[in-house]
Every structure is written in structure tokens, then in C-alpha cells.
N, C-alpha and C positions, 0 to 999 in steps of 0.2 A: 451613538452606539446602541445595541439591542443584543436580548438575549436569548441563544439558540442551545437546544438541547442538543449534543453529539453522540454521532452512533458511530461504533468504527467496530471491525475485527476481521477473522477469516472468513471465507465463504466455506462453500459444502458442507463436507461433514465436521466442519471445524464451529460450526454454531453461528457462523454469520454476523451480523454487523450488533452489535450490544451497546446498551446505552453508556456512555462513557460518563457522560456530566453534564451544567449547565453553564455556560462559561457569557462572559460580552466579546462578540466581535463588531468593527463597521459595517458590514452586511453580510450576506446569505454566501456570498462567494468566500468570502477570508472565512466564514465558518465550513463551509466543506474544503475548502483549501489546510484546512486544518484538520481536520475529520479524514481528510486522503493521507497526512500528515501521522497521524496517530495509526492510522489504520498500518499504514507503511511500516513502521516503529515496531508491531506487531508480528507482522512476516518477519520483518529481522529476527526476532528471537526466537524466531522458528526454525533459522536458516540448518540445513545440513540435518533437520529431524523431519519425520514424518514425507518424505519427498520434497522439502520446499529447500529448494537452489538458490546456491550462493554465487555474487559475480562467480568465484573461483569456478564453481559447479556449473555452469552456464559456460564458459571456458572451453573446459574438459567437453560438454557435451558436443559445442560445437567443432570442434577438431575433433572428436569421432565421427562425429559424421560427416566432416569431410568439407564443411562450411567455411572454416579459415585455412587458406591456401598459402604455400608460402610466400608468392610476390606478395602478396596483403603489408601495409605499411603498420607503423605499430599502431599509428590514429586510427588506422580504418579497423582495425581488430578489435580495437577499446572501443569502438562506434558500434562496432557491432556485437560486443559480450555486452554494453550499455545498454541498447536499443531491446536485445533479448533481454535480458532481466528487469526491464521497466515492464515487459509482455508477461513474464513470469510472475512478479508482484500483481500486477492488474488482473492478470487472472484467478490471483488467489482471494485478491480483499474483497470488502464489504467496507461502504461506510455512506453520511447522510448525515444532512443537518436537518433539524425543528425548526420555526421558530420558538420561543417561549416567552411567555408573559413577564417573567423574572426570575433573579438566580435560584427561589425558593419551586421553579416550575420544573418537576423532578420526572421520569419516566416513571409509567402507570402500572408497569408491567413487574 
């Protein structure tokens, strides 16, 4: 185990990735696996303020414009209000893992 310092938050005008904490993961991957994790967690409670879209709201966009048609099966609909709001979250986060020396190795900033 080793111990990585985690950044997670929104991008743009939302302040970007902030130091979250210094946690132990098995490596650098479960630590941003977790850091995409918390960042995620973040957009959620954003959902429906500020423009940031909920599956529902992703839904909605897509039958306005005309994207879900009616033969579409209900799996292929869910695949694709899924697919877009995995595009939607991603384009909103921020996040990144440190390593750090130990749990007492704290952001500087």
C-alpha cells in the first residue's frame, strides 16, 4: 500500500480539481480510480443547478433534438441517455492523484 494525496472537483468556472485528502491506496490507478470517484460524487450534487444535467436532463435533451427515435428499444435509449451523461460528467470534472510520502503529507497550497 502507499500513500497518495487526491484532487477531485469541477472544472472551469467551478474552481477545478482541490485537494480532497491524503488517503492509502494499492497504486496510482485505485488512487485516481478514486479521485474520478469523488470527483463524480461532486457533479451529482450539482445535478439540475448551475447547467450541470441529470440522466433525466440528458433524456429530455436528447428527444428535443431529435436523437431518440421511436423504433429505439428501451436498452438502446438507456445506452444512450448513459453514454451521454458519462460525456457530460467528463466534461465537467477535474481530478488526479499525488503520490505522498504519508498520511501526515498534506497539500501545500
Amino acid at each position: 500500500m502507499a500513500w497518495f494525496k487526491i484532487y477531485c472537483g469541477m472544472g472551469g468556472s467551478m474552481g477545478g480539481a482541490q485537494y480532497n485528502g491524503t488517503y492509502e491506496y494499492a497504486d496510482i490507478d485505485e488512487a485516481t480510480a478514486d479521485a474520478y470517484r469523488m470527483a463524480e460524487e461532486e457533479y451529482q450534487s450539482y445535478e439540475g443547478h448551475h447547467g450541470i444535467m441529470s440522466p433525466a436532463d440528458v433524456e429530455e435533451d436528447l428527444r428535443d433534438s431529435g436523437f431518440i427515435e421511436d423504433d429505439m428499444t428501451d436498452d438502446e435509449i438507456a445506452d444512450m441517455i448513459d453514454y451521454h451523461y458519462r460525456e457530460e460528467i467528463e466534461s465537467w470534472i477535474s481530478y488526479y492523484a499525488l503520490p505522498a510520502t504519508g498520511p501526515d503529507d498534506q497539500d501545500e497550497d
